[in-house]
Each structure stands twice: as C-alpha cells, then as structure tokens.
N, C-alpha and C positions, 0 to 999 in steps of 0.2 A: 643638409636641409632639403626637403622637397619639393619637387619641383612645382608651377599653378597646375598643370596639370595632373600630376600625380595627384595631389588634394582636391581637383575636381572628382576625380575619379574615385577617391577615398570618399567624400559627400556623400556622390552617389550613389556607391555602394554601402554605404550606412544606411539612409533613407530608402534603397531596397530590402535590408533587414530589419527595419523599423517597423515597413508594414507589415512584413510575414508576421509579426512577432505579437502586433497588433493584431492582424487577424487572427491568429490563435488565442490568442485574451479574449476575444468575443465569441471564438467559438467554445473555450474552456470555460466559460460565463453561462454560456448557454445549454451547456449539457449538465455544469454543478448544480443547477436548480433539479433539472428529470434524477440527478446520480443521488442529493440530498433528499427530494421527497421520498425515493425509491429506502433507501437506508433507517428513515425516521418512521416509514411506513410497516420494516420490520421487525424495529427493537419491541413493537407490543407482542408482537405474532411469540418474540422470541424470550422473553423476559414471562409470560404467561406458559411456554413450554416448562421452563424451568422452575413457576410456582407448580407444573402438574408431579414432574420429575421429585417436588422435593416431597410432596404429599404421598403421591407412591410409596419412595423409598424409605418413608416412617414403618410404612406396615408390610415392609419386607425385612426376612431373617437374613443376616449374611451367608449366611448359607445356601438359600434361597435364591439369592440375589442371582442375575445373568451376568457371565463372564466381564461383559464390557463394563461392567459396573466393579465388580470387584478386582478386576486385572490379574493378572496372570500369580501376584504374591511377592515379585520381582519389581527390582529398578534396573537392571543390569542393563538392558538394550535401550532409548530413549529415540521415538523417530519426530523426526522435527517436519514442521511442514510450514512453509514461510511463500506468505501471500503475497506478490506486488506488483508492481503496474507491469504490461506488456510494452510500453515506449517509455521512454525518458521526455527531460526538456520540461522538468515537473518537480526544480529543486532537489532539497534534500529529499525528497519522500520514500526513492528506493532506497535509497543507500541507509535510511534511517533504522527501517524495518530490520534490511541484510545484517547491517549493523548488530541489532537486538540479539538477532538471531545466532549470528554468529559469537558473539561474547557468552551466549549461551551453553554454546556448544563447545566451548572451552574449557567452560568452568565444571561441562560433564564429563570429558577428558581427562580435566586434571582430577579429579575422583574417582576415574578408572572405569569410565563409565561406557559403554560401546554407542555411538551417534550414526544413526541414519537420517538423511534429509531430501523429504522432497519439494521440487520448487514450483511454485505455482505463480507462473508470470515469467517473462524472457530475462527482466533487469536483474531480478532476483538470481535469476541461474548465471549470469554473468557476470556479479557480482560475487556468489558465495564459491564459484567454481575455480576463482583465484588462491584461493587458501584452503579448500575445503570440500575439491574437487574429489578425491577418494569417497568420501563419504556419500554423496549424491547419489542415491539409487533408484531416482526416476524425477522426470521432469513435464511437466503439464504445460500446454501454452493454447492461452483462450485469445490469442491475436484475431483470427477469422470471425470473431465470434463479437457481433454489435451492442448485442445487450445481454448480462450476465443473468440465467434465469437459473428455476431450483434446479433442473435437469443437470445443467453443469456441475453443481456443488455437491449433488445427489452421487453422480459417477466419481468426483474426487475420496464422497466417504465411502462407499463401497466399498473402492480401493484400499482404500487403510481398514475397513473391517477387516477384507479378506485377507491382509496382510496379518493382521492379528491375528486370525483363526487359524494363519497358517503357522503362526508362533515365532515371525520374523522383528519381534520388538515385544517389550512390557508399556513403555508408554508416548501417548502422543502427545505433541504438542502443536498448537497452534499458531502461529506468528503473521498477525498483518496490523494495519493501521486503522484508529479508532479516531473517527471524524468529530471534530470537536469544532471548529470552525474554517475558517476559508484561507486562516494562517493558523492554525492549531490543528496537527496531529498528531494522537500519541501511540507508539509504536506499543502495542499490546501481544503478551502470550496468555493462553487459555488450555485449559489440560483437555481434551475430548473423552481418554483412553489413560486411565479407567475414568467412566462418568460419576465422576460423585455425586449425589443430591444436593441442589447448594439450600443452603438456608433462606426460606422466604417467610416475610413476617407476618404473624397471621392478624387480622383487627375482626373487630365484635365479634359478633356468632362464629365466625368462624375457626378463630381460636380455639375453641372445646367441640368442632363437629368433629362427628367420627362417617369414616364411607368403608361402603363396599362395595368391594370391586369383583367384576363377572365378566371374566374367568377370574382368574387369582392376579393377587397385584406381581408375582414374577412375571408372570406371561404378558400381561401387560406392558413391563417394562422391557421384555424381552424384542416387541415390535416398538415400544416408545424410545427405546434410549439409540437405533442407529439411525430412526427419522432425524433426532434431536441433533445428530452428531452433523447432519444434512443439512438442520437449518444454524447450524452455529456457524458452520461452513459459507452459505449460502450469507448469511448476515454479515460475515466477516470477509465478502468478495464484494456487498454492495460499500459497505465502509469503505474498504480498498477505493472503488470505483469512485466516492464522495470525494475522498481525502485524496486522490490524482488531480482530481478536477480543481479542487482545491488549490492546490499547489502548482499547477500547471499556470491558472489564472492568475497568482502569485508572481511564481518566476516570473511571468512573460509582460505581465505589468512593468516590476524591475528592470528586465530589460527594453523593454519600450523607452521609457526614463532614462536610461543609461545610455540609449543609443541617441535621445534626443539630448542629454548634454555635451557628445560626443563628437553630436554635428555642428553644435553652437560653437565648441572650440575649435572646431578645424575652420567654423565658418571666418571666424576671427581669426587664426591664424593664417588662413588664403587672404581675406582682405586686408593684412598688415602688411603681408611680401606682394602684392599687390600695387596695392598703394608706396610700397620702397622703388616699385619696379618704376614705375608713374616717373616719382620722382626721380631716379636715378637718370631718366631718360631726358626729362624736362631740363637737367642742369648737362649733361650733355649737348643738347641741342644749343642751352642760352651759351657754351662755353666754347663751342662751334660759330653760333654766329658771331661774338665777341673777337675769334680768332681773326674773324675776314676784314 
C-alpha cells in the first residue's frame, strides 16, 4: 500500500497533468474554429472546380483527353499518398486514416499489384513505416509550417504529376480525413490520377446549355486538371487540419475527466489511510496512558 506521501505526490502530479491537458482543450477549441471555417470555406471553391471539370470533359474525345485524365491505360503500379496530422495527443485520428491506408494497400498486394506511398505528416510516416516501410518512397512534413496555404498542396501535386510524367505509377490515391464534426471523422480515399470527370447535376437552363470553349476544351483541361489535383490536395490538408483539432479537443477533454476522477479517488483513498493513521495513534496513546 502507499505511502501519504507517495499519494500526495501522486495528487499532485495528476492535477499537474490535468492543467496541461486543460490547456491544450482550449487551445485546440480555439484554433478548431480558424481550422473549421478555413475547410468549409473551401469545399465551394472545390465542389464548383469539379462542376467545371465535369462540363469540360463531356466535350472532350478520349482521345483528346490529357494524360492525367485518361492515365497511363494501366493499374499495375498504385501510389498512395496518406494525409495526417504532424503531432499526436489527437486520439484515434492518425492511426485511423494510417489504418485506411494501409488495409489498402494490402488488398493491392494481394492482387499483385506494385504500391508506392508517400506520407504527408510525421504520425503518418511513423505509423505506416512499421509495416510498410519498403514501400515508402518519399515523405513530406509540414511541422515548421503554422498555417497550411495553397503553395503547400501546390508543391505536393507537382510532385506526384512529375512522378507520373516520369512513369513511376498508373494511379493515385488520396487518403486523409473528412471533417464531419468535432467527434466525427471519416477517413476518406479520393483517386487524383487519372482525374475522372465526376458527374454533376445539372438544373433548369442549364441542363440543355451547350459552351464553347477558346482554346479547345483539351487544352483547357490540360492546365485545369493539375490546378484541380492542387486544390483536392489543398482541401484535403485543411480537413486534416479541422479534423486534428477536432479530435485533439476530444481526447484532451477525456482526459481532463479522467484525470479528474483520478484525483477524487486517490483523494479518498489518502484520507481513509489517513484518517486509519489518526486513529491507529489515538488508541495507542489512550492504551499508553491506561498502561501507567
């Protein structure tokens, strides 16, 4: 059993980790509001990319079409690119995404399929380099870096174009986490490479407008689809960013909570062996004076 001092000492140092834990609750409170409006601010930028994308690519010939859009014709090589936070202390949130990621990458394995992956975030690369450490052929870490802007996301898709023109993969994949609320995130993949056109629904007039486009709608899509790939990137770094902050103010809540039932118990456990000590002494003394 331990000693009063030992369990003062244990108190105290509980109610030391209590505040840290606290203050990081409020400072992860305080920055999931800038990280949420920043991320809600670009799903129109980026949902409207993708109504231009799918308008284009009606009035292009496959043949026509830019490479990034039709892909090499191949599945054989598959490069993964898996988004997550550069700290921990933020729950499941990395481990969820690694997770996706990696179950991924197995099931292209077991098809015979060649996997390359790069990691974008320190937890990530720590996490997938346990099992899947071969595979890794480049790793990105936006630690130094206070607020994630396009320039960032801009230099990751480069990267992967230029990897693709050099004919080191047929397809990409995207993997981070889609902020949903402040206990909800869902680990999401997205294909960049080849960019499909996705389907957007047209209403009134717009359904039977016809455009044209000057230059031709390839060339168009030829500078439109590696912006696109920039800002899917760039969308899926401020989610990241949302859905940390999320989960950090989560955990750190829980453990606030858990450090404060912690101390309640030890509090009561110090003033039962306490109070044994009291007594143990009191009947001592009365059994001392008694003896004289």
């Amino acid at each position: 059993m331990a000693s009063l001092k030992e369990l003062r000492n244990r108190i105290a140092s509980v109610k030391a980790t209590q505040k840290i834990t606290k203050a990081m609750q409020m400072v992860a409170a305080a920055k999931l509001r800038r990280a949420q409006e920043a991320a809600e601010a670009a799903r129109p930028y980026s949902e409207r990319m993708a109504a231009v994308m799918a308008n284009i690519g009606k009035a292009v010939d496959v043949a026509d079409a830019p490479a990034l859009m039709t892909g090499t014709g191949k599945s054989d090589v598959h490069l993964l690119i898996v988004a997550t936070a550069e700290r921990g202390l933020c729950g499941g949130f990395n481990s969820q995404i690694a997770r996706f990621a990696r179950d991924h990458a197995r099931r292209l394995v077991a098809e015979g399929k060649t996997v390359k992956i790069i990691t974008v975030g320190k937890k990530g690369y720590d996490i997938l380099r346990r099992d899947l450490d071969d595979k890794i052929v480049d790793r990105i870490e936006l630690r130094d870096i206070k607020q994630i802007g396009f320039a960032n996301a801009d230099a990751i898709a480069k990267k992967v174009i230029a990897m693709f023109g050099a004919g080191e993969f047929d397809v990409a994949t995207l993997f981070y986490s889609q902020f949903k609320s402040v206990i909800s995130q869902i680990p999401t993949a997205q294909q960049l490479i080849p960019a499909s056109a996705p389907e957007v629904a047209a209403e009134g007039a717009q359904a039977s407008a016809v455009y044209e486009y000057e230059p031709d709608a390839s060339e168009i899509l030829s500078d439109l689809i590696p912006r696109n790939i920039s800002v899917q990137i760039f969308s899926a770094l401020l989610e990241n960013a949302a859905g940390e902050m999320g989960a950090k103010m989560s955990a750190m809540d829980n453990a606030t909570r858990n450090a404060g039932d912690m101390i309640n118990k030890l509090t009561i456990t110090y003033n039962r062996q306490r109070q044994a000590k009291i007594t143990t002494e009191l009947i001592e003394i009365i059994a001392g004076a008694e003896a004289l």
